[in-house]
C-alpha positions as CSV (number, residue, x, y, z in Angstrom):
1,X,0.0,0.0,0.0
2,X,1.5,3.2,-0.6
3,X,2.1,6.3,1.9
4,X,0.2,9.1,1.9
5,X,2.2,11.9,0.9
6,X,3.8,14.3,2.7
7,X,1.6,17.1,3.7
8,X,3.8,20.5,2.2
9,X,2.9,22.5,5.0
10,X,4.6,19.8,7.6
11,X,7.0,18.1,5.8
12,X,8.9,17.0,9.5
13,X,5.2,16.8,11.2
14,X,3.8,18.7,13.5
15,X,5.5,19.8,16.6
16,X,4.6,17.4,19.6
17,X,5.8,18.3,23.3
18,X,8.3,16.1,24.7
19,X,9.0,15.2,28.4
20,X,12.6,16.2,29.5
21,X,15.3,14.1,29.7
22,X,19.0,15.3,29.6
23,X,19.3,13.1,26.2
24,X,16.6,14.8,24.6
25,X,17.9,18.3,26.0
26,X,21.3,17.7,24.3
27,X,19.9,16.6,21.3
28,X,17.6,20.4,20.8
29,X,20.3,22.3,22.2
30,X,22.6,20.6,19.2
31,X,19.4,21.5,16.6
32,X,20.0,25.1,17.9
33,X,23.7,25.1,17.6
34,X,23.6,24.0,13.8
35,X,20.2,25.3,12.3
36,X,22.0,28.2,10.8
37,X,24.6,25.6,9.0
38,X,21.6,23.7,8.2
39,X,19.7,26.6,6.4
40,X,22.7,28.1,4.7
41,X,23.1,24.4,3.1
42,X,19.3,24.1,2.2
43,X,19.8,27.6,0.3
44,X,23.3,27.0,-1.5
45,X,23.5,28.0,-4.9
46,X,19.9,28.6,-5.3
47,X,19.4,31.6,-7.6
48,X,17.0,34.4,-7.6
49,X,14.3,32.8,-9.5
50,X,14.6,30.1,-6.8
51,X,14.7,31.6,-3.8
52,X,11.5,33.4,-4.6
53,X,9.8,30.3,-5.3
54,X,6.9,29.6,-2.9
55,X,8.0,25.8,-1.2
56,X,4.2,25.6,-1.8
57,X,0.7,26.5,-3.2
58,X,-0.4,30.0,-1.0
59,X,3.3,29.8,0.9
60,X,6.3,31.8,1.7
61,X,8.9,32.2,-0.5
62,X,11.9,30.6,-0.1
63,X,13.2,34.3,0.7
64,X,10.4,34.5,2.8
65,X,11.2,31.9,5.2
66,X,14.8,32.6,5.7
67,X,13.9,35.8,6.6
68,X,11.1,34.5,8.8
69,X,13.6,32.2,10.9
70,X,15.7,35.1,12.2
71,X,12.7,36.9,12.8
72,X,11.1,34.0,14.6
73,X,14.3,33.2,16.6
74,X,15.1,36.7,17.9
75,X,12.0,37.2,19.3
76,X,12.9,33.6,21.0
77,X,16.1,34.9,22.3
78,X,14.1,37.4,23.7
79,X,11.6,35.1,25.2
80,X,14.3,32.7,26.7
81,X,16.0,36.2,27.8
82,X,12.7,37.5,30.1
83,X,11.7,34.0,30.6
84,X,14.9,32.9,32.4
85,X,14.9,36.8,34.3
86,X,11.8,37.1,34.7
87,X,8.5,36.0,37.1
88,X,6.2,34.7,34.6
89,X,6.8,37.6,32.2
90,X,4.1,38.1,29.5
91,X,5.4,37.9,26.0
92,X,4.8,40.4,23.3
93,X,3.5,38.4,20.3
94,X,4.2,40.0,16.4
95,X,2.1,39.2,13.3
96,X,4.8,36.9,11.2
97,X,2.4,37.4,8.2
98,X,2.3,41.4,8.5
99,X,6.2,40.9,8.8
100,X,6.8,38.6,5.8
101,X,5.5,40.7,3.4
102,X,7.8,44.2,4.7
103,X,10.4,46.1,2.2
104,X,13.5,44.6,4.1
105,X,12.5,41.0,3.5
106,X,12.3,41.3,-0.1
107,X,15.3,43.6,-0.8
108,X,18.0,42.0,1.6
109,X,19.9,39.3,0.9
110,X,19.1,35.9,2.5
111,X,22.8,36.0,3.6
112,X,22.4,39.1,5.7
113,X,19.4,36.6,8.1
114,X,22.3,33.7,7.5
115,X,24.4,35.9,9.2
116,X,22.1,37.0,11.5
117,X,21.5,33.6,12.8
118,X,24.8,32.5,13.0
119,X,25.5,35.2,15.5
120,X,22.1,34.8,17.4
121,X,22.5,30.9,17.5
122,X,25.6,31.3,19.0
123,X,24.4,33.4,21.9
124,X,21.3,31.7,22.3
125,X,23.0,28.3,22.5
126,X,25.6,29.5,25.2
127,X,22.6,30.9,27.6
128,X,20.7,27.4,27.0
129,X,23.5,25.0,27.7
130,X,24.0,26.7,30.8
131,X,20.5,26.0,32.2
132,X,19.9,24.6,35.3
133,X,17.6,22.1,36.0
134,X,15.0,24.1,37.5
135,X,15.0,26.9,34.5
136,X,13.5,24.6,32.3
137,X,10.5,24.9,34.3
138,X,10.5,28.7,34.3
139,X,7.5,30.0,32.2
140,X,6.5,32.9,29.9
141,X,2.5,33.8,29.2
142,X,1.8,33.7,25.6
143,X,-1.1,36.0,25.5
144,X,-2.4,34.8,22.0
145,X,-2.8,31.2,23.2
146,X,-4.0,32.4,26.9
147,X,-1.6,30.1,28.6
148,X,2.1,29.9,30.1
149,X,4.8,27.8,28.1
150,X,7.6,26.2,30.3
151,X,11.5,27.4,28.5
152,X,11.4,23.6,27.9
153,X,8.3,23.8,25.8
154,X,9.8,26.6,23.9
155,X,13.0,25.1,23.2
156,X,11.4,22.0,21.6
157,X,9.2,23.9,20.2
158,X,12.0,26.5,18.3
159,X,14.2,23.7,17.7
160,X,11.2,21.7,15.9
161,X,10.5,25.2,14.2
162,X,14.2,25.3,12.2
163,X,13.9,22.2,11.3
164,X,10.8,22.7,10.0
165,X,11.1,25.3,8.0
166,X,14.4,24.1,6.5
167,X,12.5,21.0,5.7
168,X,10.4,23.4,3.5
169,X,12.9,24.2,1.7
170,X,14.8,21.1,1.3
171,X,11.3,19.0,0.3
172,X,10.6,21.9,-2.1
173,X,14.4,21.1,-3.7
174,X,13.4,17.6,-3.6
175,X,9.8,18.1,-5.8
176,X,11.7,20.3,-8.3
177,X,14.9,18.3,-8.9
178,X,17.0,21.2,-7.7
């Protein structure tokens, strides 16, 4: 029998919470370290007819979601930042659409967000390998969902989010032969 295809919009799944364990920390902490290297490679050599390519019907463009990562992860830096400072802190949430479709992402270079993440990965990695057992239980309120998030729940969750969206581009590769 064959398997249903992939659905575009989650080529890795969707993101499911994990309990902790040190293995599992180790492993997202190392999906933080090297999503940057892992986005430059799902980009390389792609042109500018490429990288303004939709990965699918009614989505981003490749451009689109490079830019979106950095946005996405230093407003998680941010997060981990009050979350780990911070009683409980209420997050400010941004409209990622709204932000997609501004000047900057279409006229800068995906290298400039490459570069961006490089340096914000780097940072953010440092703070989270020097957690404590007891800051992973530390929570933020995401007002948008009406609930608090443990830092644990986040990092799973932003670690599943690279992946994700490099698997958008890498599947889209895939479909077109490229």
């Amino acid at each position: 029998m064959p398997s249903a295809p992939v659905d575009p919009r989650y080529p890795i799944g969707k993101f499911e919470p994990v309990p902790y364990s040190e293995k599992t920390r180790d492993a997202l902490l190392t999906d933080i370290l090297f999503l940057p290297r892992q986005l430059e490679y799902a980009i390389l050599n792609l042109d500018e007819f490429q990288l303004g390519t939709p990965y699918r019907d009614g989505g981003w463009t490749i451009r689109q979601v490079v830019h979106h990562v950095a946005d996405s992860h230093i407003n998680a830096y941010v997060r981990f930042r009050l979350g780990l400072t911070e009683d409980k802190p209420t997050i400010k949430p941004y409209m990622e659409e709204k932000w997609a479709v501004l000047p900057d992402v279409e006229r800068v270079p995906v290298n400039v967000s490459l570069t961006l993440l490089h340096a914000l990965h780097t940072r953010w990695y440092e703070l989270l390998k020097h957690f404590h057992a007891g800051d992973w239980e530390r929570t933020i309120v995401h007002p948008e969902h009406g609930k608090e998030f443990t830092l644990w729940e986040m990092l799973g969750s932003y670690a599943w989010h690279g992946r994700h969206h490099t698997a958008h581009i890498t599947s889209l590769r895939e479909r077109l032969g490229w």
